[in-house]
TORBA-941155 format. One record per atom (N, C-alpha, C): x, y, z; residue in one letter. Coordinates in pm, whole numbers, plus 50000, padded with zeros to 5 digits. Atoms other than C-alpha are relative to their C-alpha. Last residue first. Layout:
! TORBA-941155
PT    c1    c2    c3 drengu
PT     X     Y     Z      a
...
This chain:
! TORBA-941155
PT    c1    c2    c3 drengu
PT 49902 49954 49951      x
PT 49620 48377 47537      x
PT 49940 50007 50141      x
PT 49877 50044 49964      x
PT 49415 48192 47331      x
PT 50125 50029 50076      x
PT 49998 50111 49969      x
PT 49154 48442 47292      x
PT 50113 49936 49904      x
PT 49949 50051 50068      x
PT 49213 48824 47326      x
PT 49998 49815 50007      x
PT 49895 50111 49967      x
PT 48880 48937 47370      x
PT 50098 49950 49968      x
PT 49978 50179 50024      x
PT 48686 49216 47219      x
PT 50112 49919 50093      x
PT 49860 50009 50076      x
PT 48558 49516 47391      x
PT 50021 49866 49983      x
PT 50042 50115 50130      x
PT 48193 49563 47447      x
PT 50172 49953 49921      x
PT 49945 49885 50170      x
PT 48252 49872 47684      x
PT 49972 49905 49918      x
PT 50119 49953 50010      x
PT 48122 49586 47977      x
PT 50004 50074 49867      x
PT 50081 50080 50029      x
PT 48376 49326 47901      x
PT 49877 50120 49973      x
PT 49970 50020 50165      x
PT 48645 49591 47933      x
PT 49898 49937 49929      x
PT 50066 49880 50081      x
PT 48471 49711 48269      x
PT 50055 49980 49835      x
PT 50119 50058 50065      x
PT 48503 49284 48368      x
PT 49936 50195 49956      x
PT 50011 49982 50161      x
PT 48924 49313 48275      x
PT 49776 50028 50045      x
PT 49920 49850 50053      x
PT 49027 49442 48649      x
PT 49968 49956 49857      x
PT 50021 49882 49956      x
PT 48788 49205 48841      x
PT 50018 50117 49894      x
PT 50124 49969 50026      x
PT 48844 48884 48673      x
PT 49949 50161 49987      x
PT 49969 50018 50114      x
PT 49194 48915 48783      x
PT 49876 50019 49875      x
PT 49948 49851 50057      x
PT 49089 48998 49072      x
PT 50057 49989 49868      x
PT 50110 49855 50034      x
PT 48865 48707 49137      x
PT 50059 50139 49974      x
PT 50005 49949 49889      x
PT 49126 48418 49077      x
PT 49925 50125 49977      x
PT 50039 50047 49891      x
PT 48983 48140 48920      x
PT 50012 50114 50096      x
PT 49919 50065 49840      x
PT 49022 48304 48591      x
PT 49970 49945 50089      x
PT 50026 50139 49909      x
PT 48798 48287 48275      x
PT 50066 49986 50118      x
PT 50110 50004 49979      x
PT 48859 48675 48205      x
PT 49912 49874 50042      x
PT 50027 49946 49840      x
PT 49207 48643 48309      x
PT 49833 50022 49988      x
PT 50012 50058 49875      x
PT 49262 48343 48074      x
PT 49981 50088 50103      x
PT 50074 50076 49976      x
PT 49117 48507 47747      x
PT 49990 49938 50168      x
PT 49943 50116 50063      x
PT 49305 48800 47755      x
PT 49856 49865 50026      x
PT 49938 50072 49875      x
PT 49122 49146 47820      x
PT 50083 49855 49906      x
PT 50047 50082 50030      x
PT 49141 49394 47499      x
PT 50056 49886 50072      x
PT 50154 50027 49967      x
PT 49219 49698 47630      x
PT 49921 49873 49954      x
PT 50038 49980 49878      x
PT 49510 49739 47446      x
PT 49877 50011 50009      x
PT 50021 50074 49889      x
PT 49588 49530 47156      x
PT 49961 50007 50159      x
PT 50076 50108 50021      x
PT 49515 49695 46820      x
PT 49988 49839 50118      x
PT 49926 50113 49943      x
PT 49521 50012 46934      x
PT 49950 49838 49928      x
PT 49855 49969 50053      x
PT 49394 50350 46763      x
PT 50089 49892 50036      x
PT 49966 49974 50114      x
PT 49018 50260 46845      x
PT 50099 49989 49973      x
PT 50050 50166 50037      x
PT 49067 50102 47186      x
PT 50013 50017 49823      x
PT 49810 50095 49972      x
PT 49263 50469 47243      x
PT 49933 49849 49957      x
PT 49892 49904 50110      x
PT 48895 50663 47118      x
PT 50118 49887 50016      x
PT 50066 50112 50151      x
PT 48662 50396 47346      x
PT 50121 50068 49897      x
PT 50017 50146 49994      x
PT 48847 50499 47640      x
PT 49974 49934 49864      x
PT 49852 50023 49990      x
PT 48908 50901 47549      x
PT 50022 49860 50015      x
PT 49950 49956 50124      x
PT 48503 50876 47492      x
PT 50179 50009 49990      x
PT 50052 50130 50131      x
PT 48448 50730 47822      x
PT 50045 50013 49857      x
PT 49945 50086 49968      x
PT 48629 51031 47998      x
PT 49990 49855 49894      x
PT 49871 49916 50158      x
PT 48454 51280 47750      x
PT 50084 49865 50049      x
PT 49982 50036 50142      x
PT 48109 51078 47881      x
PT 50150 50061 49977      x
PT 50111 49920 50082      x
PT 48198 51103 48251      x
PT 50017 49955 49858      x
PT 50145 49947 49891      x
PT 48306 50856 48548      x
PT 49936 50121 49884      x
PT 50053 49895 50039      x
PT 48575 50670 48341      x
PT 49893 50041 50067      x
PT 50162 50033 50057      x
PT 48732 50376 48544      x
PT 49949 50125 49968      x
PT 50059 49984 49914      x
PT 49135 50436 48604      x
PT 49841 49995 49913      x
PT 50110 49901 50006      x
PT 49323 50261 48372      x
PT 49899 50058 50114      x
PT 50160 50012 49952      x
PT 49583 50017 48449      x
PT 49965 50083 49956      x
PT 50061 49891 49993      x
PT 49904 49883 48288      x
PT 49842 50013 50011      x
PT 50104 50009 49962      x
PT 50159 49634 48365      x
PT 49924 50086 49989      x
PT 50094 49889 49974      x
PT 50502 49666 48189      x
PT 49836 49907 50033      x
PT 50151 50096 50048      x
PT 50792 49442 48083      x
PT 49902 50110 50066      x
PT 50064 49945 49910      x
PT 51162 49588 48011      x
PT 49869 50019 49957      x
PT 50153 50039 49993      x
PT 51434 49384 47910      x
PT 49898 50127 50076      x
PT 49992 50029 49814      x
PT 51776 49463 47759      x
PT 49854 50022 50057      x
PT 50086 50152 49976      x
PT 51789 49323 47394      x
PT 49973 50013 50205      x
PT 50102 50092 50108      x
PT 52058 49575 47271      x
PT 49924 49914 50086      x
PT 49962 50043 50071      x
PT 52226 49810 47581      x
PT 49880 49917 49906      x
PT 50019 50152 50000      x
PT 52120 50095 47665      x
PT 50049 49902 49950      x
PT 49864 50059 49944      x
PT 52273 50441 47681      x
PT 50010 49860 49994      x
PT 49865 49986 50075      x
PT 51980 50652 47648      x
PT 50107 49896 50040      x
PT 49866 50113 49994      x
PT 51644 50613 47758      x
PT 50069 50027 49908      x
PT 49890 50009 50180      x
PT 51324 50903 47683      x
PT 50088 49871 50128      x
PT 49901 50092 49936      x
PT 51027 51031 47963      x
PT 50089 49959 49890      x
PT 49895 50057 50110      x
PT 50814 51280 47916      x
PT 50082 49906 50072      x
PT 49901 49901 49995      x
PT 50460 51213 48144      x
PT 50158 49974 49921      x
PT 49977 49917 50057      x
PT 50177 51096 47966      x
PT 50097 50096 50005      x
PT 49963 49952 50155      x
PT 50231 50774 47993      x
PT 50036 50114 49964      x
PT 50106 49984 50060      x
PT 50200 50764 48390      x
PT 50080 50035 49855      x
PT 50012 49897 50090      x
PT 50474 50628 48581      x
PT 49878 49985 49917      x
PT 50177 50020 50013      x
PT 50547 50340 48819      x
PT 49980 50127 49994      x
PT 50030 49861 50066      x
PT 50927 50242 48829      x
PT 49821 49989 49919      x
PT 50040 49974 50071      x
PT 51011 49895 49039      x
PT 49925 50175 49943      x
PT 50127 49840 49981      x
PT 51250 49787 49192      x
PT 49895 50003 49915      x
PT 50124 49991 49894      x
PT 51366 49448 49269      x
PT 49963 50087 49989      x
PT 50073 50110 49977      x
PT 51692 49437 49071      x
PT 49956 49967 50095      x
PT 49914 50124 49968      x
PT 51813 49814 49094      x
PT 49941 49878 49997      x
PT 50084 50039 49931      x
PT 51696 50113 48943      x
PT 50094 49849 50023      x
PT 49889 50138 49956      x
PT 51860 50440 48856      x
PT 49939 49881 50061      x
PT 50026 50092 49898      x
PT 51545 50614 48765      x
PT 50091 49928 49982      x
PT 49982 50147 50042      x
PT 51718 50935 48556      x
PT 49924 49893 50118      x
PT 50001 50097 49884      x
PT 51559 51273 48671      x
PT 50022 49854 49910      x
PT 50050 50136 49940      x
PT 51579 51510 48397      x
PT 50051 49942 50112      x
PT 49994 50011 49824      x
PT 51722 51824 48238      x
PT 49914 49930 49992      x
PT 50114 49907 49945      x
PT 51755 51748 47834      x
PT 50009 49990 50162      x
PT 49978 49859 49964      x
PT 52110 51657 47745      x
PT 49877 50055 50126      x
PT 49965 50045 49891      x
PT 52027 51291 47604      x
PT 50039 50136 50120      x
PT 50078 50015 49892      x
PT 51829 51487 47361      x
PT 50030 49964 50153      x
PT 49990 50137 49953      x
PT 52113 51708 47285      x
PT 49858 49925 50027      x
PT 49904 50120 49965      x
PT 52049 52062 47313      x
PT 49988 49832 49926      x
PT 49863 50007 50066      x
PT 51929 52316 47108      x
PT 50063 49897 50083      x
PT 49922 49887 49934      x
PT 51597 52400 47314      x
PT 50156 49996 49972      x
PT 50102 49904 49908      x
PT 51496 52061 47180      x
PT 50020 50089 50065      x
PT 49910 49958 49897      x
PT 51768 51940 46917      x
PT 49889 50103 50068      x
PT 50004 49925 49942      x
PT 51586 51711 46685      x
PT 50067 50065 50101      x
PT 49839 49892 50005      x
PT 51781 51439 46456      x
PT 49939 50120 50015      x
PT 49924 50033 49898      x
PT 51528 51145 46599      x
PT 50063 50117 49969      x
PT 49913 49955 50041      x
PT 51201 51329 46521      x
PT 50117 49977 50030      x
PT 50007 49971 50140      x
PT 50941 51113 46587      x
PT 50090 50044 49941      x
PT 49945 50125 50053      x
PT 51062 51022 46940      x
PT 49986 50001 49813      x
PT 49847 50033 49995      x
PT 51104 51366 47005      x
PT 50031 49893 49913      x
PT 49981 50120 50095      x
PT 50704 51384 47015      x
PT 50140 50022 49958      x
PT 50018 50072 49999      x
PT 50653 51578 47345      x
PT 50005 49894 49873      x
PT 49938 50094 49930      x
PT 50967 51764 47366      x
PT 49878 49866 49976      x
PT 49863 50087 50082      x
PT 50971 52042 47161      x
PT 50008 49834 49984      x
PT 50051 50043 50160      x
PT 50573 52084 47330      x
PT 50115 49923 49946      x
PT 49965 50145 50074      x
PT 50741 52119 47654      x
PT 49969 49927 49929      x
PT 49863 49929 50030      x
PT 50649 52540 47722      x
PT 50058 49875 49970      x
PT 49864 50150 49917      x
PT 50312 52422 47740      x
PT 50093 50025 49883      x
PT 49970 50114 50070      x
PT 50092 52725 47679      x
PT 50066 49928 49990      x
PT 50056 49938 50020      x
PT 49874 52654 47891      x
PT 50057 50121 49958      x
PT 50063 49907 50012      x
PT 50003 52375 48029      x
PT 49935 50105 49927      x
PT 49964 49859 50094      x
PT 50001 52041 48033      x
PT 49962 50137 50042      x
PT 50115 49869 50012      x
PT 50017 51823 48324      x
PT 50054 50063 49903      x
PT 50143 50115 50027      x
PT 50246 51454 48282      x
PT 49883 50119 49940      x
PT 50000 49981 50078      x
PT 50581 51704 48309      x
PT 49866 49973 49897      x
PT 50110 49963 49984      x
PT 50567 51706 48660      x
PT 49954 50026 49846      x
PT 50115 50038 49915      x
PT 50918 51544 48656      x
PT 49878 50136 49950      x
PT 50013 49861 49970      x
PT 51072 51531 48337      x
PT 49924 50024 50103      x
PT 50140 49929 50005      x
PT 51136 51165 48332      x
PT 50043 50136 49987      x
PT 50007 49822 49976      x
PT 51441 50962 48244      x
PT 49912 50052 49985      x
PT 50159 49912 50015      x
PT 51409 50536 48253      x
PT 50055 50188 50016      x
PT 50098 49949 49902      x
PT 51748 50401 48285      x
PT 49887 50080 49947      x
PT 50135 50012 50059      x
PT 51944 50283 47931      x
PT 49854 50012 50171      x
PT 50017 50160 50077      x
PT 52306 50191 48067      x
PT 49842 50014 49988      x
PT 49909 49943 50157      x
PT 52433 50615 48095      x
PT 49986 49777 49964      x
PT 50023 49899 50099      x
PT 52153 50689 48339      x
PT 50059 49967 49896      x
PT 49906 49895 49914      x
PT 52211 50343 48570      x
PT 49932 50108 49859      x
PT 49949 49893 50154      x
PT 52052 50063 48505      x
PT 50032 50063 50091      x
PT 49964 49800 49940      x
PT 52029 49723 48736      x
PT 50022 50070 49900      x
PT 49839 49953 49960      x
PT 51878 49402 48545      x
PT 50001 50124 50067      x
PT 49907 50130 49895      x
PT 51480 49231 48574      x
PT 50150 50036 50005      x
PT 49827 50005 50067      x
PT 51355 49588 48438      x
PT 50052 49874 50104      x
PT 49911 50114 49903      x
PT 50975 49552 48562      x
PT 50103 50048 49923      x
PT 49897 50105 50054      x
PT 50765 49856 48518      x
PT 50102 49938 50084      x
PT 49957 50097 49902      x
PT 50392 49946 48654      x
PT 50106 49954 49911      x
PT 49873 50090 50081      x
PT 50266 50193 48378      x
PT 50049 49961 50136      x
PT 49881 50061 49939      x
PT 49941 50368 48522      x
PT 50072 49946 49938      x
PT 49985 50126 50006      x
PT 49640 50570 48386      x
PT 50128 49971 50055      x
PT 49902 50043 49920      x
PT 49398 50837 48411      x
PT 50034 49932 49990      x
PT 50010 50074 49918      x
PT 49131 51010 48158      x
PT 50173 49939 50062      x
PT 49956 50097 50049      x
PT 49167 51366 48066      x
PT 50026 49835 50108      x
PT 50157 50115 49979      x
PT 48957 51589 48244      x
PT 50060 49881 49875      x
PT 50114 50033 49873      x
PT 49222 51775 48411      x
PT 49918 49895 49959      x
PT 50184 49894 49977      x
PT 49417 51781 48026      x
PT 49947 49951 50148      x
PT 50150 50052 49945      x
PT 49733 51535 48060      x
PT 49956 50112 50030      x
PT 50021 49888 49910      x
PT 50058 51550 47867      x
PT 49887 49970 50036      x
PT 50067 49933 50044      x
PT 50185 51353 47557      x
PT 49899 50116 50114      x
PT 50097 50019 49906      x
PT 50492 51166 47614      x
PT 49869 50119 50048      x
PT 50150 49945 50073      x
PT 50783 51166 47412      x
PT 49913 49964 50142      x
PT 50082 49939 49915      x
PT 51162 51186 47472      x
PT 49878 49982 49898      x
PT 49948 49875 49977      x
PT 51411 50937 47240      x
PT 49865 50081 50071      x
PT 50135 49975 50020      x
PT 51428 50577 47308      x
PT 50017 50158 50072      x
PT 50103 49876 49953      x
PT 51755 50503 47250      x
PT 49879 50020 49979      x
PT 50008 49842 50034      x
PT 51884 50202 47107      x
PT 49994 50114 50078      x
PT 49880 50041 50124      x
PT 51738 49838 47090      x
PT 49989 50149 50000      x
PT 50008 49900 49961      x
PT 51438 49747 47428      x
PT 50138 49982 49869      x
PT 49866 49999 49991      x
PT 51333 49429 47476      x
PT 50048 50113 49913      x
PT 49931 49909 50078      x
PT 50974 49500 47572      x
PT 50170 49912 50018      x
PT 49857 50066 49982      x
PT 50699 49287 47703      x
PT 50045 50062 49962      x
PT 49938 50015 50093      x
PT 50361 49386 47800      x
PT 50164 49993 50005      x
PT 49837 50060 49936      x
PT 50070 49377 48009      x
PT 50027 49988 49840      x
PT 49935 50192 50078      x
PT 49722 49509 47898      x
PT 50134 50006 50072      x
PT 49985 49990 50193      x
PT 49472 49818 47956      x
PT 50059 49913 49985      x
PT 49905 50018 50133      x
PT 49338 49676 48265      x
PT 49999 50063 49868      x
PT 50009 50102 50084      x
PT 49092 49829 48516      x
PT 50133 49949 49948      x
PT 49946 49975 50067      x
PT 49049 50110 48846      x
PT 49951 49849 49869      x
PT 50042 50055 50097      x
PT 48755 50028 49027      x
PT 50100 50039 49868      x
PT 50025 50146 50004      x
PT 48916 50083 49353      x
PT 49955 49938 49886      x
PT 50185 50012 49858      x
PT 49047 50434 49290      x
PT 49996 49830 49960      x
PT 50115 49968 50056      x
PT 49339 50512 49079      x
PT 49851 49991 50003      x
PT 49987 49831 50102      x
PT 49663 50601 49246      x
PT 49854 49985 49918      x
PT 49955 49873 49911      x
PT 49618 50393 49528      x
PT 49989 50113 49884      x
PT 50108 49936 49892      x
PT 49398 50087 49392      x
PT 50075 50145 50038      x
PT 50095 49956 50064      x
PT 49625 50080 49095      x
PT 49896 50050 50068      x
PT 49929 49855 50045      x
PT 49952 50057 49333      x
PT 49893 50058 49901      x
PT 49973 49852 49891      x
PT 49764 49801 49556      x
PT 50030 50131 49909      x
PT 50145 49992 50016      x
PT 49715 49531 49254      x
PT 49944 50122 50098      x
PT 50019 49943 50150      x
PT 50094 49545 49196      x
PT 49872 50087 50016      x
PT 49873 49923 50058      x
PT 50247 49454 49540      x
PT 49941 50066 49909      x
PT 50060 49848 49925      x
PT 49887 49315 49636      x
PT 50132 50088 49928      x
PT 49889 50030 49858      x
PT 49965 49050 49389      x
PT 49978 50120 50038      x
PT 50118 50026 49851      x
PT 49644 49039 49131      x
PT 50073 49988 50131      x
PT 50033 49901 50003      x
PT 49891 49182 48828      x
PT 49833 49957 50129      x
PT 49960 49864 49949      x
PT 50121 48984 48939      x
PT 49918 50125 50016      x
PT 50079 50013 49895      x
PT 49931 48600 48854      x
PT 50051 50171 50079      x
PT 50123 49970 50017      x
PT 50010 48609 48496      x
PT 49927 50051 50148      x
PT 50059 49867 50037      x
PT 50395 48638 48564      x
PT 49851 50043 50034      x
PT 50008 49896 49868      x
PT 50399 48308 48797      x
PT 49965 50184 49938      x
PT 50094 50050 49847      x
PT 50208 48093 48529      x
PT 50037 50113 50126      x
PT 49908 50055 49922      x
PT 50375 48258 48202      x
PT 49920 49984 50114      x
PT 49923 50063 50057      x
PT 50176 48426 47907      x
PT 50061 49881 50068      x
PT 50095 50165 50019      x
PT 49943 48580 48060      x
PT 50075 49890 49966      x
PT 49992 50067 49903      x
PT 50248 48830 48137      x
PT 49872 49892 50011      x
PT 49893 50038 49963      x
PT 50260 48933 47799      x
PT 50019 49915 50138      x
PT 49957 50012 49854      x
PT 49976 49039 47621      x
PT 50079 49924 49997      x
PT 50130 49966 49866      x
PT 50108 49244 47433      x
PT 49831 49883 49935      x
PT 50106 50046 49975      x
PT 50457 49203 47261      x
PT 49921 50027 50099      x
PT 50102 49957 49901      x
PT 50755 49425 47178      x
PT 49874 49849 49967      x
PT 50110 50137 50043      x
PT 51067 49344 46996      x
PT 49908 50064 50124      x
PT 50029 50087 49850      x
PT 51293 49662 46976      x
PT 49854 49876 49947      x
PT 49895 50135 49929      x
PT 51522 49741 46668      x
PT 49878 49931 50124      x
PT 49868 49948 49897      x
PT 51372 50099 46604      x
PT 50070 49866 50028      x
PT 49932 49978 50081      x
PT 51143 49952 46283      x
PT 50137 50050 50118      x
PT 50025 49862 50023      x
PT 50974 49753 46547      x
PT 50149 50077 49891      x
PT 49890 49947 49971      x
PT 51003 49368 46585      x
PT 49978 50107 49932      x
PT 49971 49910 50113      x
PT 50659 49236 46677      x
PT 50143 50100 50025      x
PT 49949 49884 50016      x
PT 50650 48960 46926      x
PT 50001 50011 49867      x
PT 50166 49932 49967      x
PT 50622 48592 46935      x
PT 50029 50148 50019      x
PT 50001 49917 50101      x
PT 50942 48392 46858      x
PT 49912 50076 49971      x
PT 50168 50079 50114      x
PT 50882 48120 47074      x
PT 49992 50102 49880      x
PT 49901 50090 50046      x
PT 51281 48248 47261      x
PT 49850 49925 49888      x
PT 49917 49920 50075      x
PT 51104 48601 47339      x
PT 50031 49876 49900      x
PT 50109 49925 50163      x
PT 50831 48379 47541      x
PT 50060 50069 49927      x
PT 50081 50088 50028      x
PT 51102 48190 47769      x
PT 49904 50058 49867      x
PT 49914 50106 50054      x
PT 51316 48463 47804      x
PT 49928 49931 49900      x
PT 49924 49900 50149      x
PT 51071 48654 47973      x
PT 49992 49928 49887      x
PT 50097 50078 50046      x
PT 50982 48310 48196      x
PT 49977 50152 49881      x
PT 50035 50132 50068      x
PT 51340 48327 48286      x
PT 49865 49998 49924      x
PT 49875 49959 50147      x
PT 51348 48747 48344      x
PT 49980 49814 49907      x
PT 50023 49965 50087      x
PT 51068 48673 48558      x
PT 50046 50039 49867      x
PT 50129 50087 50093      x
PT 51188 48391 48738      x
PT 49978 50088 49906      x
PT 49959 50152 50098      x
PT 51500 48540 48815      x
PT 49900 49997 49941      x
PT 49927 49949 50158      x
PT 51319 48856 48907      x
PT 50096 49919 49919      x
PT 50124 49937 50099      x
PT 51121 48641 49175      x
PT 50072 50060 49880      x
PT 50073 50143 50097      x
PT 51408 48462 49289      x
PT 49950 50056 49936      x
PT 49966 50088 50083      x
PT 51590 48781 49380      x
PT 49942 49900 49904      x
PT 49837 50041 49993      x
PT 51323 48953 49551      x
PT 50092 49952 49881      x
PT 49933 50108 50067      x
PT 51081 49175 49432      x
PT 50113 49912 50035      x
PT 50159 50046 50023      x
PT 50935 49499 49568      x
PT 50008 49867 49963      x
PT 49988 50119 49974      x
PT 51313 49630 49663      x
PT 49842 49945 50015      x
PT 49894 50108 49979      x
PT 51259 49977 49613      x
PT 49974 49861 50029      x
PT 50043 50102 49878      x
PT 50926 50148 49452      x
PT 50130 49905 50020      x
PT 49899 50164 49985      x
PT 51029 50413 49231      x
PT 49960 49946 50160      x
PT 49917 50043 49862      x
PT 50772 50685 49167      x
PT 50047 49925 49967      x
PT 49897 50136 49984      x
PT 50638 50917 48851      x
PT 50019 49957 50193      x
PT 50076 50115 50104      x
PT 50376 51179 48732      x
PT 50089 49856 50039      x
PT 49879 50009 50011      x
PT 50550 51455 48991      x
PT 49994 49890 49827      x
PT 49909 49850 49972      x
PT 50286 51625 49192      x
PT 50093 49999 49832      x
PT 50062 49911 50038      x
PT 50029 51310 49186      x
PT 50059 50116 49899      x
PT 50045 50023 50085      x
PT 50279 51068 49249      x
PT 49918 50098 49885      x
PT 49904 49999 50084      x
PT 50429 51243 49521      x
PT 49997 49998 49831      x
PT 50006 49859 49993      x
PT 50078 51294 49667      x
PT 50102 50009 49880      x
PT 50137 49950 50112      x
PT 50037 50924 49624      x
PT 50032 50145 49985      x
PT 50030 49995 50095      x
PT 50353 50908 49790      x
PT 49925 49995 49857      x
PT 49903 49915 50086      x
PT 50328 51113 50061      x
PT 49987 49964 49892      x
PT 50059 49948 50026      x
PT 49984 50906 50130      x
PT 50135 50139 49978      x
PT 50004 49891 49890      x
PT 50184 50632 50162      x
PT 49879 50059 49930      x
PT 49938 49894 49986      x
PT 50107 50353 49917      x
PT 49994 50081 50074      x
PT 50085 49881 50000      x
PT 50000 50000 50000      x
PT 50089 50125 50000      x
């Protein structure tokens, strides 16, 4: 369960690091059962080098079961009320730089979470997460426009610098942490190496007005895998799992079956 600093934190800042959430074994395993689905050849390899797939942690017996481990299933309840949901789990092996983007949040824009795993230690200059803190809120007129589509433009120089340059907060993170950020705030990696892992859990908070709803159904539009529960958490045994896909069920969203 989260403080109530750092919900606040959260709030303030669009980002936290959660230390040691994970032991050893556990990030063995998950890096193994990684592995495991990379090595079936599953995934889409992106024109940047990286292999991505979604869903991902259905995939694997101890993965599938995280996103109902209080560890996880807590950090959606805190930052997004009890009826938060699923947008999807996913896999990343990661090729390059990933250069700043991240699109900003309107008040009445709807809410959401990124829960990431990195099973190795980073550092700023071996491919660490870099935010802008509070960067998530736009303003009015938002002086970090340059910045939010970067990734489009790799041979941009935002306020003339460098991207790797831009002022930021690197998440140095160590095996067991974990980094729990909202999309919309900027964020970029530099330094990485090829094929280095990093898997993701992501919630939604439950829409309470039509524009809300409408930003829901809109992203289902433009996606061809989020929001669309898996087969085995909507048959699950265990009731949270159930739980966090049955507002997907309600929206009329399709199913991914076999997975």
């Amino acid at each position: 369960m989260l403080s109530e600093d750092q919900k606040q934190f959260f709030d303030a800042f669009g980002y936290l690091v959660l230390r040691d959430v994970f032991s050893a074994e556990e990030i063995a395993t998950i890096k193994q059962e990684s592995d495991e689905i990379f090595a079936e050849g599953l995934g889409n390899r992106l024109p940047s080098g990286r292999a991505a797939l979604q869903p991902f942690f259905e995939r694997r017996p101890f993965m599938a079961g995280l996103a109902a481990d209080d560890r996880i299933y807590c950090i959606g309840e805190d930052l997004l009320g009890p009826d938060f949901f699923l947008i999807g789990t996913e896999g990343n092996l990661h090729a390059g730089d990933t250069l700043w983007h991240g699109s900003g949040l309107w008040d009445e824009t709807v809410k959401s979470v990124k829960i990431a795993f990195y099973p190795e230690s980073l550092t700023a200059a071996t491919g660490s997460l870099r935010v802008v803190p509070g960067s998530h809120r736009r303003s009015f007129p938002d002086l970090l426009e340059p910045l939010r589509h970067g990734s489009s433009k790799p041979d941009s120089k935002p306020f003339g610098l460098d991207q790797s340059a831009v002022p930021s907060v690197a998440l140095e993170l160590r095996q067991g942490d974990l980094a729990v950020f909202t999309e919309h705030i900027l964020h970029a990696a530099f330094g990485g190496h090829d094929g280095r892992h990093q898997h993701a859990i992501n919630f939604m908070e439950n829409p309470t007005t039509q524009s809300k709803e409408k930003d829901v159904r809109d992203f289902y539009d433009v996606s061809n895998y989020s929001l669309r529960p898996s087969e085995s958490y909507v048959n699950s045994d265990n009731p949270r799992l159930r739980r966090i896909v049955a507002k997907n069920l309600e929206l009329g969203f399709d199913i991914m079956k076999g997975v």
